[in-house]
C-alpha positions in Angstrom: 64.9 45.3 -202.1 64.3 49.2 -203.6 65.4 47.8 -206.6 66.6 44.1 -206.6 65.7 40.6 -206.2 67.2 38.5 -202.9 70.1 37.6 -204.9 69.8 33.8 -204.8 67.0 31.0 -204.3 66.9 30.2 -201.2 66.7 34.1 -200.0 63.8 34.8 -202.7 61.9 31.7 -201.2 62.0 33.2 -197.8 60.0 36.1 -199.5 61.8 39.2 -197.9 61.9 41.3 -200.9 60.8 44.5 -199.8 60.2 47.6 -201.7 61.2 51.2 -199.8 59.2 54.0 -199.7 60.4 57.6 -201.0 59.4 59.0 -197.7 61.6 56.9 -195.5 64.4 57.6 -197.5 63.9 61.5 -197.6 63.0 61.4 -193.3 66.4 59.8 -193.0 69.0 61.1 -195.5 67.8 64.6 -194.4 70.1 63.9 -191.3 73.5 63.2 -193.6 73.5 65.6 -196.4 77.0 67.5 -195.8 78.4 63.6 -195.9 77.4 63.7 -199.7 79.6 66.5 -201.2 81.8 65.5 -203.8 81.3 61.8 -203.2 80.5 58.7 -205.1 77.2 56.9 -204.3 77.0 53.4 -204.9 73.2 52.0 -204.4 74.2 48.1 -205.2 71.2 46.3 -205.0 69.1 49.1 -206.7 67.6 48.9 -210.4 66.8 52.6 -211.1 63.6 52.1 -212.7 62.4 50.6 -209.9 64.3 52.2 -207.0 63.7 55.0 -204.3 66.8 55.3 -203.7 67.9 56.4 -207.2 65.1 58.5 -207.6 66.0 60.5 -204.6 69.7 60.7 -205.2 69.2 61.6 -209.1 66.6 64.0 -208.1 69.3 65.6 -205.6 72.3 65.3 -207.2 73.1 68.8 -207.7 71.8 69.5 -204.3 73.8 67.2 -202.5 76.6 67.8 -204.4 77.3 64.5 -205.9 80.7 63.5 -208.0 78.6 60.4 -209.4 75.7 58.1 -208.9 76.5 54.3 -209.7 73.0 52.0 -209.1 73.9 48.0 -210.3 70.2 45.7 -211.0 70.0 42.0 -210.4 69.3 39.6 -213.3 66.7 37.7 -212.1 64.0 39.9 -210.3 60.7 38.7 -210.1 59.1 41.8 -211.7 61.7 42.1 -214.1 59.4 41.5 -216.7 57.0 44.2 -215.7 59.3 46.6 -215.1 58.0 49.2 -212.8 58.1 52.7 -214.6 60.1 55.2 -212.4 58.6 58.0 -214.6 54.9 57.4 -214.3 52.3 56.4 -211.4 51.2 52.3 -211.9 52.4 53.2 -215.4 54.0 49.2 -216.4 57.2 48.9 -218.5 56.8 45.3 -220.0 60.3 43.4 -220.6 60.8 41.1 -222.9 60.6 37.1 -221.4 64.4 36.3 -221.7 65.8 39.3 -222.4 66.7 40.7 -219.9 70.1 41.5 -218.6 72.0 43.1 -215.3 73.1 46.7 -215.6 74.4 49.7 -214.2 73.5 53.1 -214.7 76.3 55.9 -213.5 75.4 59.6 -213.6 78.2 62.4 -213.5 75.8 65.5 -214.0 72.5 66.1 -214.2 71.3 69.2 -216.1 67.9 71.5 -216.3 67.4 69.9 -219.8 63.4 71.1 -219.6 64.3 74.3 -219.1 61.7 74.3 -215.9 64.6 76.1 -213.7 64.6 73.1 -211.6 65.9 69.3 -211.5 62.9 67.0 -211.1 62.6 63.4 -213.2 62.0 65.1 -216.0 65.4 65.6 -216.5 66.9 62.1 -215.0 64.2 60.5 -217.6 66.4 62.3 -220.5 69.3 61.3 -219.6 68.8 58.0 -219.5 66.9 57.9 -222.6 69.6 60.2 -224.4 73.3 59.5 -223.4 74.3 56.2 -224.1 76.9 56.1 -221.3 75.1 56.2 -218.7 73.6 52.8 -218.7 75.6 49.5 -219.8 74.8 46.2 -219.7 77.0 43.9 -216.7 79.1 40.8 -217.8 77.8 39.1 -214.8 74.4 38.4 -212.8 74.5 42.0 -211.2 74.7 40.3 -207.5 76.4 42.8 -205.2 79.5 40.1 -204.3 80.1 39.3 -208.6 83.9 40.9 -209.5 82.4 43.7 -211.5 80.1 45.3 -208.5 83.0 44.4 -205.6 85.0 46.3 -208.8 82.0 49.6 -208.3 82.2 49.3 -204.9 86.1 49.9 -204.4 85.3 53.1 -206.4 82.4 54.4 -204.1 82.4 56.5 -201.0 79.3 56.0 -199.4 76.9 52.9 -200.2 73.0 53.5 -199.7 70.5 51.2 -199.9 68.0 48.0 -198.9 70.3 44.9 -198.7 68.4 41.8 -198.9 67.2 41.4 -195.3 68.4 37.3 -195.7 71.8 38.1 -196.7 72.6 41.0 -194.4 75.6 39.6 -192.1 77.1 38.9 -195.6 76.1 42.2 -197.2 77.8 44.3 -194.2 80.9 41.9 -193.6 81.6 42.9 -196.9 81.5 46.8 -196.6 83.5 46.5 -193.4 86.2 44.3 -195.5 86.1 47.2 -198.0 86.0 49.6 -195.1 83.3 51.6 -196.8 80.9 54.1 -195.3 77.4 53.3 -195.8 73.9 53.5 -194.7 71.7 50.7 -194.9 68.0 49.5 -193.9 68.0 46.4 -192.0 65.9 44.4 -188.8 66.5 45.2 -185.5 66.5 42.0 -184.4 70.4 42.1 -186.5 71.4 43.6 -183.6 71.8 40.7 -181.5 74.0 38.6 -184.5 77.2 37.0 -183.5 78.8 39.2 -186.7 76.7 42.5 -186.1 77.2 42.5 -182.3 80.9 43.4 -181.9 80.4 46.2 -184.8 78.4 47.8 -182.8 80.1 47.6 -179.4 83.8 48.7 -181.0 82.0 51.3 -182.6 82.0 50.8 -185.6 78.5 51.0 -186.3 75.0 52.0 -184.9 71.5 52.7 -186.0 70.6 55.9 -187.3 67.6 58.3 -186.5 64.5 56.3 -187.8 63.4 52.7 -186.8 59.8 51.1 -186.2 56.9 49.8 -188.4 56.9 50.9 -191.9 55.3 50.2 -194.9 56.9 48.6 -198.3 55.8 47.4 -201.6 56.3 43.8 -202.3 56.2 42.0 -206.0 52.5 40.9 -206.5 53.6 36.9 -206.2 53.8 37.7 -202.1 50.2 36.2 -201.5 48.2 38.0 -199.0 48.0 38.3 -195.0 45.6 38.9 -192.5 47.3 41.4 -190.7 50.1 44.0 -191.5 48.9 43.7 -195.3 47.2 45.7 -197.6 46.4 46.6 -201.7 46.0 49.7 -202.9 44.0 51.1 -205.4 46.4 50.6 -208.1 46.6 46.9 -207.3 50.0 46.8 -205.4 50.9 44.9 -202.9 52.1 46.4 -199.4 53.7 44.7 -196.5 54.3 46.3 -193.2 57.5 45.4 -191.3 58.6 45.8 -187.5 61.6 46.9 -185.7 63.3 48.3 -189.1 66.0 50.5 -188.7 68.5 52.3 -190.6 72.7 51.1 -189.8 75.1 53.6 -190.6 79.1 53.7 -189.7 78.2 58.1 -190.7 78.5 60.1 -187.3 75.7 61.8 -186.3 74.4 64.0 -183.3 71.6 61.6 -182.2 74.4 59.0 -180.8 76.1 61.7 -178.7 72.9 62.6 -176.7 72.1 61.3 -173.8 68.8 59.4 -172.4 67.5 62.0 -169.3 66.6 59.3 -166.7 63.8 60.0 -164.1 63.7 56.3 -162.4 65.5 55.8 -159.0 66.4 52.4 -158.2 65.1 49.8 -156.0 65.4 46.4 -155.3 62.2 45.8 -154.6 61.1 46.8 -158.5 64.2 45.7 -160.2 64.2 42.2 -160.3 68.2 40.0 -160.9 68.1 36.8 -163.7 67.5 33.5 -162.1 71.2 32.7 -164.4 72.9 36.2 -164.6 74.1 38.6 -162.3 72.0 41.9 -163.6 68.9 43.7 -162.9 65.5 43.1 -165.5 65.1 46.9 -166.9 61.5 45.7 -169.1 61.8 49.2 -170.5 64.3 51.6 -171.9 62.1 54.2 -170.5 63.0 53.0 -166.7 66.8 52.7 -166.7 67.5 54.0 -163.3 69.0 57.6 -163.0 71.4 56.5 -159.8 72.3 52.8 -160.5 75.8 52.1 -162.0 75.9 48.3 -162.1 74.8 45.7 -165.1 71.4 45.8 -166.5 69.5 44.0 -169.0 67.5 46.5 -171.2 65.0 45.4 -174.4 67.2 45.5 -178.2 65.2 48.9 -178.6 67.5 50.6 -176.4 69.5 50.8 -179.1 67.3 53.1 -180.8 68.6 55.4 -178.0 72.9 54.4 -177.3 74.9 56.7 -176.5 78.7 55.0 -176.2 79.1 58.0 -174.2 77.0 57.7 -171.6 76.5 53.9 -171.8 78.8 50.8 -171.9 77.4 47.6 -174.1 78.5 44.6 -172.2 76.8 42.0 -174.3 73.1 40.7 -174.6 71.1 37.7 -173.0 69.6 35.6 -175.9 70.0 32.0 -176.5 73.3 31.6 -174.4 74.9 30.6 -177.8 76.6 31.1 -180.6 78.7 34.0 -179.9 81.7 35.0 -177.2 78.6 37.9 -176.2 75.8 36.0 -175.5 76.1 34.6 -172.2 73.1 33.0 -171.5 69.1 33.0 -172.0 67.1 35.9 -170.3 65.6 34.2 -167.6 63.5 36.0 -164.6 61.1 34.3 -161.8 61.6 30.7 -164.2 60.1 32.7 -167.0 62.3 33.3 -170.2 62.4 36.7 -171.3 63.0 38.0 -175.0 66.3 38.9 -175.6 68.0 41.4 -173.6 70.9 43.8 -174.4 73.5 44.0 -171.1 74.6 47.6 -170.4 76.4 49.7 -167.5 76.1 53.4 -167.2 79.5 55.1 -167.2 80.4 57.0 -164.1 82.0 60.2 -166.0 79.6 61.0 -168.8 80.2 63.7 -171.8 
């Protein structure tokens, strides 16, 4: 996870330790820098000499305008003891078996120490090899719920990273008990969670502006796949995921623009459930322009929500498990995938 290991056995069995790209970080964070002034960044399941995400916030810290970067490690990753190098390309930092222990690494300034007139790695790589307070070793196993992180994270303003995809109803029930901002990487498919769901229809999250199928790297123990799998020439291991997506509680301008709608609607084309009183909308791209009453849309509309312009009603899914989820999407006998229910709002902004 950018960083970090899944944080306990039965999350690093399910193998959904992903790796995150520079370049998805950077199309994304582009979006949010004036949130960054004088704030504290807290990157909680990141080990910076494996991590994106530090890379791009120590790389930018004077540009963003950061008070302090604070990036906690997990004991027990599984390339722990081949520590990738954050300063070289396939260069291999070997660890020694055993000794290796949980640590943070907080930066309050980062200075042109090469004299280049500009802040690159260089210059991140001297710190950390030169002043001693930067990095300290953790009491504890470095998981993002031990006292000594929930301690970093009461001290943070804004949390960014790549939670462990297995633990992610627990990872953001704890920044909404902390009431933190944040923006995170997650699945899609969280959307339609009995803990995730009423976040987003109080508002008090929603996805931000990137979500599909992107690439990550993935420790070398993952063993290979026909499809959506590749090496590369220095031997790593990539896994492509679908429907990822950024969450984010940070406003931004995409969620207060509205969907332009061309389709009109008819009866004849827009079928109702067998079980629920709403018309099948099969793609975001035909929500009807003219037609006010409940529809069931594919998760991906939320790609696209406007709370303005839409109302979230609930979702059809397995007819379980939440107060939301009223029953299974069901149209002509045939059961659809799951289905978010929405209602245009008469008075728009």
């Amino acid at each position: 996870m950018s960083g970090n290991s899944n944080l306990n056995d039965s999350a690093r069995n399910r193998q959904d330790e992903f790796y995150t790209q520079l370049s998805l970080i950077e199309s994304e964070l582009k979006h949010y820098k004036t949130y960054f002034k004088g704030k504290t960044v807290f990157c909680n399941c990141d080990d910076p000499y494996e991590s994106n995400f530090f890379k791009y916030f120590a790389m930018n810290f004077n540009s963003l305008g950061l008070k302090k970067l604070i990036t906690t490690c997990y004991a027990t990753s599984p390339i722990v003891y081949t520590q990738l190098s954050l300063f070289g390309e396939g260069e291999v930092v070997a660890a020694e078996p055993g000794k290796h222990k949980p640590y943070q690494v907080e930066i309050a300034e980062v200075n042109d120490v090469t004299g280049d007139g500009r802040i690159n790695l260089a210059d991140v790589e001297y710190l950390l090899k030169n002043d001693k307070n930067t990095k300290q070793l953790l009491s504890g196993d470095g998981d993002f719920r031990s006292p000594e992180c929930v301690e970093l994270l009461e001290e943070a303003d804004i949390v960014v990273t790549n939670p462990p995809f297995s633990l992610f109803r627990e990872y953001m029930a704890q920044l909404m008990d902390f009431n933190k901002n944040f923006l995170i990487i997650g699945n899609l498919n969280a959307v339609k969670y009995k803990e995730i769901l009423p976040l987003i229809m109080e508002n008090k999250i929603w996805l931000g502006y990137n979500a599909g199928h992107f690439w990550f790297t993935v420790p070398d123990s993952y063993e290979e796949k026909k499809t959506d799998f590749r090496i590369d020439d220095h031997g790593q291991k990539w896994r492509r995921m679908g429907n990822i997506c950024w969450y984010t509680n940070l406003d931004i301008e995409k969620r207060h623009e509205n969907m332009t709608l061309f389709k009109s609607y008819d009866e004849s084309i827009y079928k109702r459930y067998d079980n629920y009183d709403a018309i099948e909308v099969s793609r975001t791209a035909d929500i009807p322009c003219d037609y006010y009453g409940v529809m069931g849309v594919p998760i991906t509309f939320m790609q696209y929500y406007n709370p303005d312009q839409f109302e979230i009603i609930g979702v059809l899914n397995s007819g379980s498990g939440n107060e939301y989820d009223y029953a299974k999407a069901i149209l002509n006998g045939k059961q659809l995938y799951a289905r978010f229910l929405i209602r245009r709002k008469r008075h728009e902004n």
